[in-house]
N, CA and C atoms as an extended XYZ file, in Angstrom:
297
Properties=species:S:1:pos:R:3:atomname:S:1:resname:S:1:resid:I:1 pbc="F F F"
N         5.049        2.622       27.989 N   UNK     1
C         5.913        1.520       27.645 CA  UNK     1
C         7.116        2.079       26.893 C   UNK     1
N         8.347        1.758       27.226 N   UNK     2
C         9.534        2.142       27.006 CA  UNK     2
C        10.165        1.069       26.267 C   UNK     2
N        10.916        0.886       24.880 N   UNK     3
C        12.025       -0.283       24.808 CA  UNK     3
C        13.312       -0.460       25.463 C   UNK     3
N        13.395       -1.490       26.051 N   UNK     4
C        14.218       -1.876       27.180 CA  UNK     4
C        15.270       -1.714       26.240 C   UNK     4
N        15.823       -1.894       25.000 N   UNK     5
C        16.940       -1.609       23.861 CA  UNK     5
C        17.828        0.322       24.475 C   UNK     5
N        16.708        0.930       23.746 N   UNK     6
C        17.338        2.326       23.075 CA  UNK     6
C        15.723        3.220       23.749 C   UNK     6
N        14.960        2.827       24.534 N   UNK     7
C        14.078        4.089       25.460 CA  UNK     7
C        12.822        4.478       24.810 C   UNK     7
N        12.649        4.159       23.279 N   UNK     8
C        12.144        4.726       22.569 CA  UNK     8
C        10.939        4.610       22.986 C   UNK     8
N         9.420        5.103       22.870 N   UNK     9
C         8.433        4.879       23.084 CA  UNK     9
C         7.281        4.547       22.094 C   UNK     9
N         7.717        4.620       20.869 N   UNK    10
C         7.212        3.986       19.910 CA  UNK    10
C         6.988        2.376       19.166 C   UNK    10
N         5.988        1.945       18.882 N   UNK    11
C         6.375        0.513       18.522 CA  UNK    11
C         5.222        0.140       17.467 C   UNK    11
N         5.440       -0.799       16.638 N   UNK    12
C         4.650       -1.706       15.217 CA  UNK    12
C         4.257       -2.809       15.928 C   UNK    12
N         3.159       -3.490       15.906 N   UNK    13
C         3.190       -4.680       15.628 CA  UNK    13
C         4.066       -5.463       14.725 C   UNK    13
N         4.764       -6.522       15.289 N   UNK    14
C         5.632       -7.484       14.832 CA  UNK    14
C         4.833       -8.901       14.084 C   UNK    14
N         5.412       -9.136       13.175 N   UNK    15
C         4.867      -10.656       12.092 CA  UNK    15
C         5.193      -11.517       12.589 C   UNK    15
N         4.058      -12.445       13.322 N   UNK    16
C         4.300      -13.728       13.721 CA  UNK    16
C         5.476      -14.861       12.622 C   UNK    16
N         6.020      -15.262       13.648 N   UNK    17
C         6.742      -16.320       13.548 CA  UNK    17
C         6.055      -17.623       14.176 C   UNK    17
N         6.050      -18.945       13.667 N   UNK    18
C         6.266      -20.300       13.949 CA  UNK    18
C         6.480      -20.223       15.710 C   UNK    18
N         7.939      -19.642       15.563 N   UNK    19
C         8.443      -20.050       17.294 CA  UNK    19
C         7.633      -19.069       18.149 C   UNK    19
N         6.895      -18.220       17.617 N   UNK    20
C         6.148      -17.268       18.889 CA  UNK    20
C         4.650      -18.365       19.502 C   UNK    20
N         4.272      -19.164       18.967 N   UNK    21
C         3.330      -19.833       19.485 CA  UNK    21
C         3.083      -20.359       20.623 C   UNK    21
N         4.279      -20.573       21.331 N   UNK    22
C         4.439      -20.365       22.546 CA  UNK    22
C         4.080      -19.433       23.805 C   UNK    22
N         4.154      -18.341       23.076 N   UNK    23
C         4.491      -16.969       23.697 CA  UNK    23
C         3.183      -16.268       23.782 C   UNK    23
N         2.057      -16.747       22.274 N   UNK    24
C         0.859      -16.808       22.152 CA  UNK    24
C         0.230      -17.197       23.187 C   UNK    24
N         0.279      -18.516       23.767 N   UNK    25
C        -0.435      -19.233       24.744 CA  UNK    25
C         0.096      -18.943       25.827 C   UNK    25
N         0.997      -17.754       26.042 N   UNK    26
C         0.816      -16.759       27.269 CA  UNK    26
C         0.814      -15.890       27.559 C   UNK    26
N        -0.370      -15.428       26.047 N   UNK    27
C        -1.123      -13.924       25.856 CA  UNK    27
C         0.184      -12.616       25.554 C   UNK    27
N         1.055      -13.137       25.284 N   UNK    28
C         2.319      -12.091       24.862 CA  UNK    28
C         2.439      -12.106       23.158 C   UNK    28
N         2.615      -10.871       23.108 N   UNK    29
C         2.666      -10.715       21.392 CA  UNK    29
C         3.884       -9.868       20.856 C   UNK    29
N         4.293       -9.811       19.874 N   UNK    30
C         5.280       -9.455       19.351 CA  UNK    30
C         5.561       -8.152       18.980 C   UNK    30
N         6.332       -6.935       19.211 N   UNK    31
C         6.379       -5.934       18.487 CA  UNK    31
C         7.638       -5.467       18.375 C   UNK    31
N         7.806       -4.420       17.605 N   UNK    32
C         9.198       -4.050       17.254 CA  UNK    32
C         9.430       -2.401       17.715 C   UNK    32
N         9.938       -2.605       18.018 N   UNK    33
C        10.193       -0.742       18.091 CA  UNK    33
C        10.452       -0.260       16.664 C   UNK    33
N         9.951        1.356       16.873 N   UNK    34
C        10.441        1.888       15.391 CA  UNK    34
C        11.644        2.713       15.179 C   UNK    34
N        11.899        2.890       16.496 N   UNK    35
C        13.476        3.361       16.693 CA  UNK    35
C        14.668        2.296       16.048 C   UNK    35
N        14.684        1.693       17.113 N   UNK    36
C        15.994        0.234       16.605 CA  UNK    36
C        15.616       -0.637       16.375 C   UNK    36
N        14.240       -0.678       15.820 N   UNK    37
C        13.959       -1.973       15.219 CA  UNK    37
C        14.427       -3.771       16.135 C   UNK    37
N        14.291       -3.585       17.091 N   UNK    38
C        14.647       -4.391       17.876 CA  UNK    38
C        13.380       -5.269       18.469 C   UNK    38
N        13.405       -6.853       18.587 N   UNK    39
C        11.983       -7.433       18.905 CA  UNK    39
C        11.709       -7.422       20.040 C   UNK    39
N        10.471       -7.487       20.752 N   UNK    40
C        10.185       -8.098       22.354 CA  UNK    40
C         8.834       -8.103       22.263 C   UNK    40
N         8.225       -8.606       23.366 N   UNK    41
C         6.845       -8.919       23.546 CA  UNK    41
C         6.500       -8.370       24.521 C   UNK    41
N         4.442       -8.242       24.145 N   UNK    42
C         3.752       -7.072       25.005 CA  UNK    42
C         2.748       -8.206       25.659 C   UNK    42
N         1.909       -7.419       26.493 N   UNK    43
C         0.062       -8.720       26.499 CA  UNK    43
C        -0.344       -8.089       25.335 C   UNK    43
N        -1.462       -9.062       25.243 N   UNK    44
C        -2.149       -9.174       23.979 CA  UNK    44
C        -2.764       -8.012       23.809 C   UNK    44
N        -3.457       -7.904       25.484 N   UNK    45
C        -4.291       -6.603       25.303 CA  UNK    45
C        -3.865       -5.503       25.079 C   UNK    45
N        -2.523       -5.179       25.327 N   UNK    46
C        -1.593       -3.927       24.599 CA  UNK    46
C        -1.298       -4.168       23.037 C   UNK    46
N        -1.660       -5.245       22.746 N   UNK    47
C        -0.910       -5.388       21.104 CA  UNK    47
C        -2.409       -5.339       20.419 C   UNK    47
N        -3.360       -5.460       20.981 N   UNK    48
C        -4.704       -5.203       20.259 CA  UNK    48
C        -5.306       -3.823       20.142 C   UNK    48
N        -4.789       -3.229       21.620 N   UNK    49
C        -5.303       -2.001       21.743 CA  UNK    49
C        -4.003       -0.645       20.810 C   UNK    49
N        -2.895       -1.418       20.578 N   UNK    50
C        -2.398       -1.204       19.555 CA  UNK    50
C        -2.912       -1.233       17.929 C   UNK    50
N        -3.354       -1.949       18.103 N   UNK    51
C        -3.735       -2.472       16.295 CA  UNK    51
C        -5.460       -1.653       16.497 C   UNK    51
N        -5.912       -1.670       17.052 N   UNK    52
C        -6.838       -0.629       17.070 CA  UNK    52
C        -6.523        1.036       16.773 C   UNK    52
N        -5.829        1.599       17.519 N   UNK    53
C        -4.904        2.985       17.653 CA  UNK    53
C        -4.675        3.219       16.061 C   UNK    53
N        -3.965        1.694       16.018 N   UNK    54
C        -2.763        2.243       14.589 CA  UNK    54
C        -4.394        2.350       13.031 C   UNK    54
N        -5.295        1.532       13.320 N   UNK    55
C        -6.280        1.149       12.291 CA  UNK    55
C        -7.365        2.683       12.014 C   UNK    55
N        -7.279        3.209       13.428 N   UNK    56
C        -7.848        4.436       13.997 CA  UNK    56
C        -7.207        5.810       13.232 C   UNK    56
N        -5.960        5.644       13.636 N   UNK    57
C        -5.185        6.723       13.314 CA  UNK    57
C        -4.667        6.695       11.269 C   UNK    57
N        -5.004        5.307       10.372 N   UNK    58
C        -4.450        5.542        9.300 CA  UNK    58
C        -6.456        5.941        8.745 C   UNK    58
N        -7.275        5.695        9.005 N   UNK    59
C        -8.399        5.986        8.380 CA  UNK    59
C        -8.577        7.453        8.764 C   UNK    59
N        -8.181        8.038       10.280 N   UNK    60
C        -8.126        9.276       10.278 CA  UNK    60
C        -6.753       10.101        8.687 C   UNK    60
N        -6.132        9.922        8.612 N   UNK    61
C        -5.105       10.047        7.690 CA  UNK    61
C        -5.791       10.067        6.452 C   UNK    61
N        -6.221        8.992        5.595 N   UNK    62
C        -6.631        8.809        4.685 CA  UNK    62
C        -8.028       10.389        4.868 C   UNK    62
N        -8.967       10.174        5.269 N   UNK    63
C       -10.016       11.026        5.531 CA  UNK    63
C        -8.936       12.291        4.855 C   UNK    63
N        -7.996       12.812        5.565 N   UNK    64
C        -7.260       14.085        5.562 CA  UNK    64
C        -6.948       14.215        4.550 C   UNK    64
N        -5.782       13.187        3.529 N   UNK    65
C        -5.778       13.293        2.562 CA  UNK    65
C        -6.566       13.526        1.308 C   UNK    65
N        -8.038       12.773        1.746 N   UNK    66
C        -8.988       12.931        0.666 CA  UNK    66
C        -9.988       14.236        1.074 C   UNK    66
N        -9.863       15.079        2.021 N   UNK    67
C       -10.592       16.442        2.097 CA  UNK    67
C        -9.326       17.054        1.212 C   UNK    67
N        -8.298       16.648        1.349 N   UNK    68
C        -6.817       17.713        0.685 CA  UNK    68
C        -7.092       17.801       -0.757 C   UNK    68
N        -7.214       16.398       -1.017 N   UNK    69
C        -7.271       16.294       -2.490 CA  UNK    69
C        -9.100       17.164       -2.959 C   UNK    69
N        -9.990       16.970       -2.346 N   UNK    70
C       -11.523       18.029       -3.055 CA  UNK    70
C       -11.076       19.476       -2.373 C   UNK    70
N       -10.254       19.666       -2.136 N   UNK    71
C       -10.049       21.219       -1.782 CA  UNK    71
C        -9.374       21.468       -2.699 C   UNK    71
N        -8.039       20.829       -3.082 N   UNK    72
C        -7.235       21.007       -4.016 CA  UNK    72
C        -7.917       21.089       -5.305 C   UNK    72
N        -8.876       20.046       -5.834 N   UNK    73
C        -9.897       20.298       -7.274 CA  UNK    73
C       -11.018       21.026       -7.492 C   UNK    73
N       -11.143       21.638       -5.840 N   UNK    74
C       -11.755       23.035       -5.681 CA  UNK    74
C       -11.265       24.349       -6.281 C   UNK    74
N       -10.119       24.136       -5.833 N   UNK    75
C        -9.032       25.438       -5.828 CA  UNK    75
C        -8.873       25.606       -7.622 C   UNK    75
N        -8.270       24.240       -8.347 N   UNK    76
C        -8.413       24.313       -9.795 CA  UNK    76
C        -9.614       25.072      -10.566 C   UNK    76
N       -10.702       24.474       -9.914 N   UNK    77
C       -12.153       24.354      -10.543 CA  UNK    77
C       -12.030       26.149      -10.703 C   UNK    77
N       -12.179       27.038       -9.237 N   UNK    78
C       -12.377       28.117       -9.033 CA  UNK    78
C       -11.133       29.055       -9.880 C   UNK    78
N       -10.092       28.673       -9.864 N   UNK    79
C        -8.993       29.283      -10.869 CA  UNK    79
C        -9.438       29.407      -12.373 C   UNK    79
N        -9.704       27.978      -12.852 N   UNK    80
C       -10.381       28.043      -13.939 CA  UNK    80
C       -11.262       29.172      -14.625 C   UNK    80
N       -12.469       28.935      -13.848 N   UNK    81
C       -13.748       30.271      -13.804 CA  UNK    81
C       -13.196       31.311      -13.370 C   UNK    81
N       -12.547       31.743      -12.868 N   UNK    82
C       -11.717       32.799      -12.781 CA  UNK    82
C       -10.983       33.671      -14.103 C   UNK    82
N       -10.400       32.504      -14.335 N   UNK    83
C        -9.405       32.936      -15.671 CA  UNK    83
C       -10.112       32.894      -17.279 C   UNK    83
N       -11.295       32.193      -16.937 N   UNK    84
C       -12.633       31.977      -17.776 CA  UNK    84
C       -13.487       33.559      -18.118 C   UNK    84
N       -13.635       34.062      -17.071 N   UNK    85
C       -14.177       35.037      -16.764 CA  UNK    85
C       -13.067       36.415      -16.975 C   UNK    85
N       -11.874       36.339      -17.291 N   UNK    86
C       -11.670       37.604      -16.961 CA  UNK    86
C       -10.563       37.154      -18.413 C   UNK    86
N       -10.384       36.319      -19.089 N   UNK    87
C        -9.437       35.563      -20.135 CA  UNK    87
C       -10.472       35.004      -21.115 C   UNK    87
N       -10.194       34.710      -22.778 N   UNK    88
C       -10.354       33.794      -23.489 CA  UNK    88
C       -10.648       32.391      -22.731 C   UNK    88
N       -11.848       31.721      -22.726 N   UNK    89
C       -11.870       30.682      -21.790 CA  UNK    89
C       -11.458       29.822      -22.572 C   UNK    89
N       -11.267       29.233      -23.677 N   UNK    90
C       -10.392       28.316      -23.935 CA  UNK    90
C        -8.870       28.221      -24.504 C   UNK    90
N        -8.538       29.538      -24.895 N   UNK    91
C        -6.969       29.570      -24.425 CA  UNK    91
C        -6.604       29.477      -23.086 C   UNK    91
N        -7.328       29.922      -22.343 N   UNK    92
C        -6.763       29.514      -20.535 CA  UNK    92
C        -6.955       28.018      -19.995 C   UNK    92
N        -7.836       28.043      -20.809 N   UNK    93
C        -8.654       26.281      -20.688 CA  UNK    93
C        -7.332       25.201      -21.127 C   UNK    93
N        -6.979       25.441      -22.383 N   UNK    94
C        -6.218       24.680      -22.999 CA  UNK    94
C        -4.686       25.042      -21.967 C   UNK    94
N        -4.227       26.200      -21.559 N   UNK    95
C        -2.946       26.263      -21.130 CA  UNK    95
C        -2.863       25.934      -19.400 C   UNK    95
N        -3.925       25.885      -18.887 N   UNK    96
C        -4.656       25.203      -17.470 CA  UNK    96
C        -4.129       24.074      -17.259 C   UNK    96
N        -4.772       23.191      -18.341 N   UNK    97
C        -4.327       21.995      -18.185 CA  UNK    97
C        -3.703       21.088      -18.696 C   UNK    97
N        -2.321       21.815      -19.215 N   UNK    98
C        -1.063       21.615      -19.621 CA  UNK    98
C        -0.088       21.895      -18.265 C   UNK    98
N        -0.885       22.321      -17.802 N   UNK    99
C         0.763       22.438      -16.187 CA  UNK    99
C         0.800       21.046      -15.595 C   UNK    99
């Protein structure tokens, strides 16, 4: 699917409006491109299997971020004992976690 606007192949689900109810009751739904931001309508079953994709793809995301973040308080943890071990552990302790 292409926007008939500017080509783009990307698109959001669009926020119902009042006047789309119409458009509802002939299984067409609203989206926007993310290029030019420009409106038009899909079938439903493309705007669901959309909102699936997009629901799919931000819990994959989140997941990523939160392995980033216990690797990252991995990486601290192990610096720590590191500098514990081979340093005064609480002058390193105390200047650790001041950055």
């Amino acid at each position: 699917m292409k926007c008939p606007y500017c080509g783009a192949s990307r698109f959001r689900l669009s926020h119902l409006r009042i006047s789309d109810s119409v458009r509802l009751l002939t299984f067409r739904y609203p989206v926007r491109c993310r290029l030019c931001r420009e409106r038009m309508y899909i079938s439903l079953s493309s705007a669901l299997r959309m909102r699936a994709d997009s629901r799919a793809h931000r819990e994959a995301a989140i997941e990523q971020h939160e392995e980033r973040l216990r690797q990252e308080a991995a990486d601290k943890q192990a610096a720590l004992e590191n500098a514990a071990i081979t340093h005064n552990a609480p002058e390193v302790e105390k200047n650790f976690l001041h950055r």
